[in-house]
PDB file of N, CA, C and O in Angstrom:
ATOM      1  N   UNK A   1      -7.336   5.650 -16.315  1.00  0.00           N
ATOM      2  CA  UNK A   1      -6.000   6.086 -15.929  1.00  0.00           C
ATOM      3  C   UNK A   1      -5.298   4.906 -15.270  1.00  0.00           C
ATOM      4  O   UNK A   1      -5.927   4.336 -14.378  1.00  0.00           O
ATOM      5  N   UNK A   2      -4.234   4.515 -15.544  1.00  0.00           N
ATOM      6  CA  UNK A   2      -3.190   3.402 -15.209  1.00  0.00           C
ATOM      7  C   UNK A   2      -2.574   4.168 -13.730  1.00  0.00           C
ATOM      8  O   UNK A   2      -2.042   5.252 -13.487  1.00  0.00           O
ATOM      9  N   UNK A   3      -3.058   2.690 -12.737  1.00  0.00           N
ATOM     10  CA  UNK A   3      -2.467   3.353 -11.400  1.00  0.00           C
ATOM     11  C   UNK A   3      -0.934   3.638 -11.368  1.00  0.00           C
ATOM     12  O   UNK A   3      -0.657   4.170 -10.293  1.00  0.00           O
ATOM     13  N   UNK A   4       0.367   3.442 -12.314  1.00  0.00           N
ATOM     14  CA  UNK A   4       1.231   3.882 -12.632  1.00  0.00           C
ATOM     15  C   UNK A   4       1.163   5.078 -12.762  1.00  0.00           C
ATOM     16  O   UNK A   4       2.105   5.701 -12.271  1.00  0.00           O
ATOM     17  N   UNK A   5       0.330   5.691 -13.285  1.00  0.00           N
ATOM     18  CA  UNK A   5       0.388   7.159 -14.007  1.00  0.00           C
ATOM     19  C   UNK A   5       0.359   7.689 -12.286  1.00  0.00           C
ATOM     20  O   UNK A   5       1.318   8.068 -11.613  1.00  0.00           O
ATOM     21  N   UNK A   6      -1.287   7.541 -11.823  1.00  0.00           N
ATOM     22  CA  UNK A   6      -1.214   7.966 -10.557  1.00  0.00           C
ATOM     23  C   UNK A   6      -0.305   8.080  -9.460  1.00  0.00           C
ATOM     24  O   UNK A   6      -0.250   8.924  -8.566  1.00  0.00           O
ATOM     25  N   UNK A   7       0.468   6.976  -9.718  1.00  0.00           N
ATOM     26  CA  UNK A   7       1.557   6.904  -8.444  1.00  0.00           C
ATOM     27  C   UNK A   7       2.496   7.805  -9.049  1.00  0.00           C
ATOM     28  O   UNK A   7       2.821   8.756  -8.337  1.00  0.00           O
ATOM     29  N   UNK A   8       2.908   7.750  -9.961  1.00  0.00           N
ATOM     30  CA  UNK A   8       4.149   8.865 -10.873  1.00  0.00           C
ATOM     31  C   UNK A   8       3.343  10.364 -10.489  1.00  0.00           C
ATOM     32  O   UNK A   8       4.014  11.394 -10.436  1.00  0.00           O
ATOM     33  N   UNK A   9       2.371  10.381 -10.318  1.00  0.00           N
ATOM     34  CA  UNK A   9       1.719  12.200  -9.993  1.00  0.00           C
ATOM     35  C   UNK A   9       1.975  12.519  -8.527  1.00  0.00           C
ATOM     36  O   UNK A   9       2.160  13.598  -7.964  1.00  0.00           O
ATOM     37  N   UNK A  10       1.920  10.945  -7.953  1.00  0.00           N
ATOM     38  CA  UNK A  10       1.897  11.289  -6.134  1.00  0.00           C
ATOM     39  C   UNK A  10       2.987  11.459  -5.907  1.00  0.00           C
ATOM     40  O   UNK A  10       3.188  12.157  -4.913  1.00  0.00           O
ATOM     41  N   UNK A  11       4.461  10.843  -6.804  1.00  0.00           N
ATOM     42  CA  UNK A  11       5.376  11.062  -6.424  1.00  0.00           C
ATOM     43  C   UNK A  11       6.169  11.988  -6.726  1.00  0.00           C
ATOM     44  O   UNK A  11       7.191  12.192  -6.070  1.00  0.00           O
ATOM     45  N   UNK A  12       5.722  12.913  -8.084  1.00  0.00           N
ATOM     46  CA  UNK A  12       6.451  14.049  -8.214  1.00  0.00           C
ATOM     47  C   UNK A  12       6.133  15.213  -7.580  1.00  0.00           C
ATOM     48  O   UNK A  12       6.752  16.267  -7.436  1.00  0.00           O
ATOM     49  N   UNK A  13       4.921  14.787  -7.180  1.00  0.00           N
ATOM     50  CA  UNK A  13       4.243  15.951  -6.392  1.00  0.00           C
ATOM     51  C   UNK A  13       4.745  16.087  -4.776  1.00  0.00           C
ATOM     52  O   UNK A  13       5.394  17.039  -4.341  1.00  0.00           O
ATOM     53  N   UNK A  14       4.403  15.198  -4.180  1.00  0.00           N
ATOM     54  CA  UNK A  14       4.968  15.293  -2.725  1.00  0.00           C
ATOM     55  C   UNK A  14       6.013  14.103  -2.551  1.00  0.00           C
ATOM     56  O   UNK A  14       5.695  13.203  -1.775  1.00  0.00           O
ATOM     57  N   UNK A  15       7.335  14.022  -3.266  1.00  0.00           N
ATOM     58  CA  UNK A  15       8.114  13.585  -3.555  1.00  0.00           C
ATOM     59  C   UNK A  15       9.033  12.130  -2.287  1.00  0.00           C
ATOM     60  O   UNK A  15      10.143  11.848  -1.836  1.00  0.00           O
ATOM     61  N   UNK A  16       7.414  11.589  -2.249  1.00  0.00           N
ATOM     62  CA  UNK A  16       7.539  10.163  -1.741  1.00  0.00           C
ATOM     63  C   UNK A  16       6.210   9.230  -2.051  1.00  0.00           C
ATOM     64  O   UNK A  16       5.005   9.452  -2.168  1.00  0.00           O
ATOM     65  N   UNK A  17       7.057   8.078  -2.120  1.00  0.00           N
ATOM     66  CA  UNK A  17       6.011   7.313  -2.612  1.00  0.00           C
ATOM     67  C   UNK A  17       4.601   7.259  -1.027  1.00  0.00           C
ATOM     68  O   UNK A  17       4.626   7.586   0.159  1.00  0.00           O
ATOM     69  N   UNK A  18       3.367   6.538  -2.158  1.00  0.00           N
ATOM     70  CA  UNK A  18       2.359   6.523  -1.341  1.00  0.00           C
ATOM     71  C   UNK A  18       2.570   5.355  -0.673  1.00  0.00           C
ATOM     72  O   UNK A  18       3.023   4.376  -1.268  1.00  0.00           O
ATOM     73  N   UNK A  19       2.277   5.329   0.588  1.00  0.00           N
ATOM     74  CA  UNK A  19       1.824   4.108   1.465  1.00  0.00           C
ATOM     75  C   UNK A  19       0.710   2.731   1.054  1.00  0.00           C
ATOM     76  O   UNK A  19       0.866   1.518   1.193  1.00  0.00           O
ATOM     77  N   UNK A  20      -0.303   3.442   0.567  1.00  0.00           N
ATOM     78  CA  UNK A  20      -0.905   3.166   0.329  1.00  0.00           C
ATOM     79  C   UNK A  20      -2.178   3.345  -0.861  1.00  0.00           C
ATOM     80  O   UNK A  20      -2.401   4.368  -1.509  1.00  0.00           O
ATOM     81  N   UNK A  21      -2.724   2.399  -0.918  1.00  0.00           N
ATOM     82  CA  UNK A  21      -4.051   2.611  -2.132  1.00  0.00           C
ATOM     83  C   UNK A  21      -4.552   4.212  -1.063  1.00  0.00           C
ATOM     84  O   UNK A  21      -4.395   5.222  -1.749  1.00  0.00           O
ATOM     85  N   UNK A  22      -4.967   4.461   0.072  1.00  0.00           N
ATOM     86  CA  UNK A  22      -5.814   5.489   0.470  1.00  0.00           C
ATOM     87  C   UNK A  22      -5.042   6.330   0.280  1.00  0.00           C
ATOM     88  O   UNK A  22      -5.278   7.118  -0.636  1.00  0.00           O
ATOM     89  N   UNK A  23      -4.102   6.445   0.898  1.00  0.00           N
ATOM     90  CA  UNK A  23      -3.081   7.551   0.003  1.00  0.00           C
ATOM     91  C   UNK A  23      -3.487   8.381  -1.184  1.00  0.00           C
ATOM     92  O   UNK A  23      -3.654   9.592  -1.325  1.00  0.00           O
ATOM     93  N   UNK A  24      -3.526   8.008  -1.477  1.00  0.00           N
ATOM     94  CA  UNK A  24      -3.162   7.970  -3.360  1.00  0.00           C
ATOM     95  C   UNK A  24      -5.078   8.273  -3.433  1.00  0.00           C
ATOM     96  O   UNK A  24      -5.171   9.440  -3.814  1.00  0.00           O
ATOM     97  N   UNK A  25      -6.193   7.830  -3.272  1.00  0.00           N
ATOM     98  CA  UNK A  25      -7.548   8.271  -3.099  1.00  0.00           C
ATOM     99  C   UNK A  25      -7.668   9.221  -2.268  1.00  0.00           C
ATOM    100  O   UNK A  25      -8.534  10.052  -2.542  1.00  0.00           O
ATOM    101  N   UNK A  26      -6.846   9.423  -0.979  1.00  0.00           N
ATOM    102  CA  UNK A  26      -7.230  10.719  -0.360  1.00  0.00           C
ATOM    103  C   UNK A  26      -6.358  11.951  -1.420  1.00  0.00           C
ATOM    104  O   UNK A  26      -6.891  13.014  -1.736  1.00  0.00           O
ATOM    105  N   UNK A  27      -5.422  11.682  -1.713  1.00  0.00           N
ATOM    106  CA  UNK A  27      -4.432  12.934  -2.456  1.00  0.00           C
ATOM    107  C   UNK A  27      -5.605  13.285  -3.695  1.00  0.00           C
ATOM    108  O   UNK A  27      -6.071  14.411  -3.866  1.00  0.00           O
ATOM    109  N   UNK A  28      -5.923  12.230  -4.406  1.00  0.00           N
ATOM    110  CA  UNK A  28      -6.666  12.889  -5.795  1.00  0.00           C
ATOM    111  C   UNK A  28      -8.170  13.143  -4.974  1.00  0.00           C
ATOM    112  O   UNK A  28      -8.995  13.541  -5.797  1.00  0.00           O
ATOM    113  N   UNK A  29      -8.616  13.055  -3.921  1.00  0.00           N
ATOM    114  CA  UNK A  29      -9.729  13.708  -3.681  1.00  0.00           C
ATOM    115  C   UNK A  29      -9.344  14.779  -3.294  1.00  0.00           C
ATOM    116  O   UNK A  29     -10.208  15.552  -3.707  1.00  0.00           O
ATOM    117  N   UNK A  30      -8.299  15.589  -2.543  1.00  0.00           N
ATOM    118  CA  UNK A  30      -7.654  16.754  -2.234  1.00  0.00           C
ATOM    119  C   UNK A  30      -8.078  17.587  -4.140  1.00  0.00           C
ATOM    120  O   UNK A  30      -8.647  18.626  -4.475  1.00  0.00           O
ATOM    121  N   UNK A  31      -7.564  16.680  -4.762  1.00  0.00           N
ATOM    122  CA  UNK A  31      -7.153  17.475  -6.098  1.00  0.00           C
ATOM    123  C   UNK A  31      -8.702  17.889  -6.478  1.00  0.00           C
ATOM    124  O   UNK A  31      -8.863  18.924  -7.124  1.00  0.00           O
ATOM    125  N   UNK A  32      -9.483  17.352  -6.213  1.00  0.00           N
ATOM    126  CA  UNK A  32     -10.821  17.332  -6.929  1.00  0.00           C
ATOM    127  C   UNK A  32     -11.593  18.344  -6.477  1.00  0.00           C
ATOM    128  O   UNK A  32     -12.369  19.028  -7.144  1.00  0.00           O
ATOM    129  N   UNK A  33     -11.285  18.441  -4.991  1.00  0.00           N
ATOM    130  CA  UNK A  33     -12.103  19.289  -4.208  1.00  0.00           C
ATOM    131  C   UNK A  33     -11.586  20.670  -4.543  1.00  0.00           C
ATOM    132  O   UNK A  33     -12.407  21.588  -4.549  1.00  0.00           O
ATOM    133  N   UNK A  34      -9.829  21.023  -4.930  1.00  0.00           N
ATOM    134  CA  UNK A  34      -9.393  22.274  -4.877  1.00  0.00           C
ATOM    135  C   UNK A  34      -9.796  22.675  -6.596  1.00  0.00           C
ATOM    136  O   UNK A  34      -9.688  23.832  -7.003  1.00  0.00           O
ATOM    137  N   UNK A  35     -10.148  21.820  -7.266  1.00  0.00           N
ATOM    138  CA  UNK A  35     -10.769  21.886  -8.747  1.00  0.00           C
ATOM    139  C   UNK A  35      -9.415  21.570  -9.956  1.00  0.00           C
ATOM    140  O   UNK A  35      -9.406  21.937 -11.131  1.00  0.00           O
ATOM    141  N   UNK A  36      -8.146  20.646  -9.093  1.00  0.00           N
ATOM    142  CA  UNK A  36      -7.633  20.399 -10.379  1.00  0.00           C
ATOM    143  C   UNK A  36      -7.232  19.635 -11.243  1.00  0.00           C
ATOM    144  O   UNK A  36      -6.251  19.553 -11.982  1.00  0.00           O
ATOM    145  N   UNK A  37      -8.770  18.694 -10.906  1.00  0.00           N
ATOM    146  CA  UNK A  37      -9.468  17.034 -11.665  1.00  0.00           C
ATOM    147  C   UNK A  37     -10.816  18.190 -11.439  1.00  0.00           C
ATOM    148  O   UNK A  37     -11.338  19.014 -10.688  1.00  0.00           O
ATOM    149  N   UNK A  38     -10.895  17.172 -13.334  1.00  0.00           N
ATOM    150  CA  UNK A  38     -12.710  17.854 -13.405  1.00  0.00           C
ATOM    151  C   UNK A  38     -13.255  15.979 -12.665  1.00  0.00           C
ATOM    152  O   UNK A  38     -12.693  14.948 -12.297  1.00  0.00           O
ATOM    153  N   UNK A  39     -14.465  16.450 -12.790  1.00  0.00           N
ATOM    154  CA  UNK A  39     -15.461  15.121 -12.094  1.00  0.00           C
ATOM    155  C   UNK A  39     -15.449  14.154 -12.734  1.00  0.00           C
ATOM    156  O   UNK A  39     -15.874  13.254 -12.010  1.00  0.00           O
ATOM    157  N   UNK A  40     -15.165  13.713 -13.867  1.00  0.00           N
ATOM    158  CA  UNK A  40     -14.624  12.552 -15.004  1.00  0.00           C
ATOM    159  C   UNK A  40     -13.745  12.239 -14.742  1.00  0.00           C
ATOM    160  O   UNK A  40     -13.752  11.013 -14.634  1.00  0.00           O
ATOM    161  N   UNK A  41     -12.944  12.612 -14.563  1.00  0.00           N
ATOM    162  CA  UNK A  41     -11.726  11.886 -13.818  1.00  0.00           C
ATOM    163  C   UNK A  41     -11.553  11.915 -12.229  1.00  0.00           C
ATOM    164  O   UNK A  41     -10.747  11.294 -11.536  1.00  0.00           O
ATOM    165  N   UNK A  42     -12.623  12.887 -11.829  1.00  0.00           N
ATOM    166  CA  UNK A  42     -12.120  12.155 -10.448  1.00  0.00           C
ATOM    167  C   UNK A  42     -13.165  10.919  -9.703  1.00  0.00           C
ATOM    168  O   UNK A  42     -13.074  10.460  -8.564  1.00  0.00           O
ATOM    169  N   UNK A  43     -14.261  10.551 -10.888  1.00  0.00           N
ATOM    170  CA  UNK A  43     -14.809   9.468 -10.562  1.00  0.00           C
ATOM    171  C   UNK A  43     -14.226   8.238 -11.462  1.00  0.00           C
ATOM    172  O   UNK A  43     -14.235   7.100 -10.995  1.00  0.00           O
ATOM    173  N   UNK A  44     -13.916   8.401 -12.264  1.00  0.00           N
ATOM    174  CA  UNK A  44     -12.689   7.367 -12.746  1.00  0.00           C
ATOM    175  C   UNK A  44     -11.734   6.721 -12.205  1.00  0.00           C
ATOM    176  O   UNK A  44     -11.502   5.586 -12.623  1.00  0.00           O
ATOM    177  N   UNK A  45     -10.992   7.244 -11.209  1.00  0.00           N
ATOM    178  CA  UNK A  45      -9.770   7.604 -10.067  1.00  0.00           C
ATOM    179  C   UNK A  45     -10.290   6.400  -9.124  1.00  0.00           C
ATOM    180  O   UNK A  45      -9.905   5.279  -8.792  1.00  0.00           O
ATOM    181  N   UNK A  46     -11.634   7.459  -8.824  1.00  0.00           N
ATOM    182  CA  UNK A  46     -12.347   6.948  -7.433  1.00  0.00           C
ATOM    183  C   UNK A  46     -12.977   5.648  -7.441  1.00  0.00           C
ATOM    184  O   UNK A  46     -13.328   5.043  -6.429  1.00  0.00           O
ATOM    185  N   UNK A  47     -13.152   5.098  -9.078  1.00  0.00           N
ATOM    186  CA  UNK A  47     -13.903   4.061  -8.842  1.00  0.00           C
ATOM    187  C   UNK A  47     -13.222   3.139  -9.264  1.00  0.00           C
ATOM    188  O   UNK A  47     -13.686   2.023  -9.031  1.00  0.00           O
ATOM    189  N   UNK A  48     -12.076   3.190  -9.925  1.00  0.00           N
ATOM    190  CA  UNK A  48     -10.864   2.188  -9.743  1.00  0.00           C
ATOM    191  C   UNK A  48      -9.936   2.089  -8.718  1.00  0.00           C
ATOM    192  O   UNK A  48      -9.265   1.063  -8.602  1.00  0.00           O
ATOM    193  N   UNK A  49      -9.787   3.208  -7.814  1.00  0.00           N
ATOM    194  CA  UNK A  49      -9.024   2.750  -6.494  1.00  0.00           C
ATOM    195  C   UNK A  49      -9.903   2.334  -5.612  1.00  0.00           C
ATOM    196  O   UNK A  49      -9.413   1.333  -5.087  1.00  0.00           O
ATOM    197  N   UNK A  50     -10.887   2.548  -5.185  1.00  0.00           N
ATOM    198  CA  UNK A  50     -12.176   1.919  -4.869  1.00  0.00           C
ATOM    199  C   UNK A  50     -12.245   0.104  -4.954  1.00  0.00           C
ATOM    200  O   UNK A  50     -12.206  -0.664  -3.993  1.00  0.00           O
ATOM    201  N   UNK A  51     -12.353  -0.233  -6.344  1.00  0.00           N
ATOM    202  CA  UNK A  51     -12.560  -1.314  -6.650  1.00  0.00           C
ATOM    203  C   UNK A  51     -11.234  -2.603  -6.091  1.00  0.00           C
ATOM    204  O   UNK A  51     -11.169  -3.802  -5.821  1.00  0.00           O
ATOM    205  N   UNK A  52     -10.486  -1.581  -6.151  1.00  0.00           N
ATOM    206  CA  UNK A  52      -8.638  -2.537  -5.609  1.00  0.00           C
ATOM    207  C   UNK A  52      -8.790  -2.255  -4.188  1.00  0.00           C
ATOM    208  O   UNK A  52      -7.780  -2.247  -3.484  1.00  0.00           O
ATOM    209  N   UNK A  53      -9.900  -2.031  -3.702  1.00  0.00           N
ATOM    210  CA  UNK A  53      -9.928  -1.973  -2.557  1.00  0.00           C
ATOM    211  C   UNK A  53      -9.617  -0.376  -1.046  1.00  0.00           C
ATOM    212  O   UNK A  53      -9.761  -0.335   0.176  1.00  0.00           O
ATOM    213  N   UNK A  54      -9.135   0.686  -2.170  1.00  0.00           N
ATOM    214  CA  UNK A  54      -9.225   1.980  -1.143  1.00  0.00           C
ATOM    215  C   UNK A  54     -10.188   2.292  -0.682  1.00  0.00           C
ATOM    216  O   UNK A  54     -11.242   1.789  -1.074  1.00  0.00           O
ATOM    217  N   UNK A  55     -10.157   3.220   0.298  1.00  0.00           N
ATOM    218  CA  UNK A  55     -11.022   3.670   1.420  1.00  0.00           C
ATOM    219  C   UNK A  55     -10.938   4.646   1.268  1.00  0.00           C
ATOM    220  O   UNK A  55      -9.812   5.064   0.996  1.00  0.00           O
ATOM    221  N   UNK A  56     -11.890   5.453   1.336  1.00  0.00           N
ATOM    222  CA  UNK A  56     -10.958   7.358   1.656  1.00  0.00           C
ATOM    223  C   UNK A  56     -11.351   7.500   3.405  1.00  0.00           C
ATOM    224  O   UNK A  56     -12.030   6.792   4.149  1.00  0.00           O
ATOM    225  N   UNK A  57     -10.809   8.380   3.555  1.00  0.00           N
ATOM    226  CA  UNK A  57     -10.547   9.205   4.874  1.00  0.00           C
ATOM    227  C   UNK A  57     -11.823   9.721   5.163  1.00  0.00           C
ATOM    228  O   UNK A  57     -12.063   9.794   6.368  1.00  0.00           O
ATOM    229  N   UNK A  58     -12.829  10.151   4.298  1.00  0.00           N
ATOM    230  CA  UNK A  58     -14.075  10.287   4.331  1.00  0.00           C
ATOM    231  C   UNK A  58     -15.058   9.756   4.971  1.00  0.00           C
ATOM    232  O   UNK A  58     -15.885  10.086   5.821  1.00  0.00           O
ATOM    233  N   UNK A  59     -14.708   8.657   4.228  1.00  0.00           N
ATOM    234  CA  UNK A  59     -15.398   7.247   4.731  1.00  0.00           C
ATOM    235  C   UNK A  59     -16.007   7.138   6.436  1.00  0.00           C
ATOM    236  O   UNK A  59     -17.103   6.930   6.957  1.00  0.00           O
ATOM    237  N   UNK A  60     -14.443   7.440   6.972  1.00  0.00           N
ATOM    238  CA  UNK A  60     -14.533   7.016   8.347  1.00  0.00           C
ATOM    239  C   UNK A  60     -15.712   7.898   9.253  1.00  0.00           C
ATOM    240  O   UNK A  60     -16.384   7.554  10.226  1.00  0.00           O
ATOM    241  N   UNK A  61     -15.651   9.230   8.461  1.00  0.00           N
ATOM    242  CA  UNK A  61     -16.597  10.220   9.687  1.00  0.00           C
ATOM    243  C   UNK A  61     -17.795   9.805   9.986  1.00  0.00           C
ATOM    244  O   UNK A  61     -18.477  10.426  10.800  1.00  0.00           O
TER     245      UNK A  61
END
């Protein structure tokens, strides 16, 4: 998935852009957990925003 696409989902959805790469990894882990990314894409997601360097919110606990 082209992080374009992603940012175009974050922004029609909660209709401002993301701050950030975690942003945008915490929102599609929101999506994953409520079930509406199957696990193929939300390790796809995760391991290319990952790689550019995101963090999730997770992380920190």
């Amino acid at each position: 998935m082209l992080i374009q696409k992603l940012v175009t989902e974050y922004q029609r959805e909660r209709n401002q852009e993301p701050n950030t790469l975690n942003d945008l990894l915490d929102y599609y882990q929101k999506k994953y957990i409520t079930g509406e990314i199957d696990v193929k894409d939300y390790r796809e997601i995760y391991d290319f925003l990952h790689q550019q360097g995101a963090t999730s919110a997770h992380e920190y606990v």
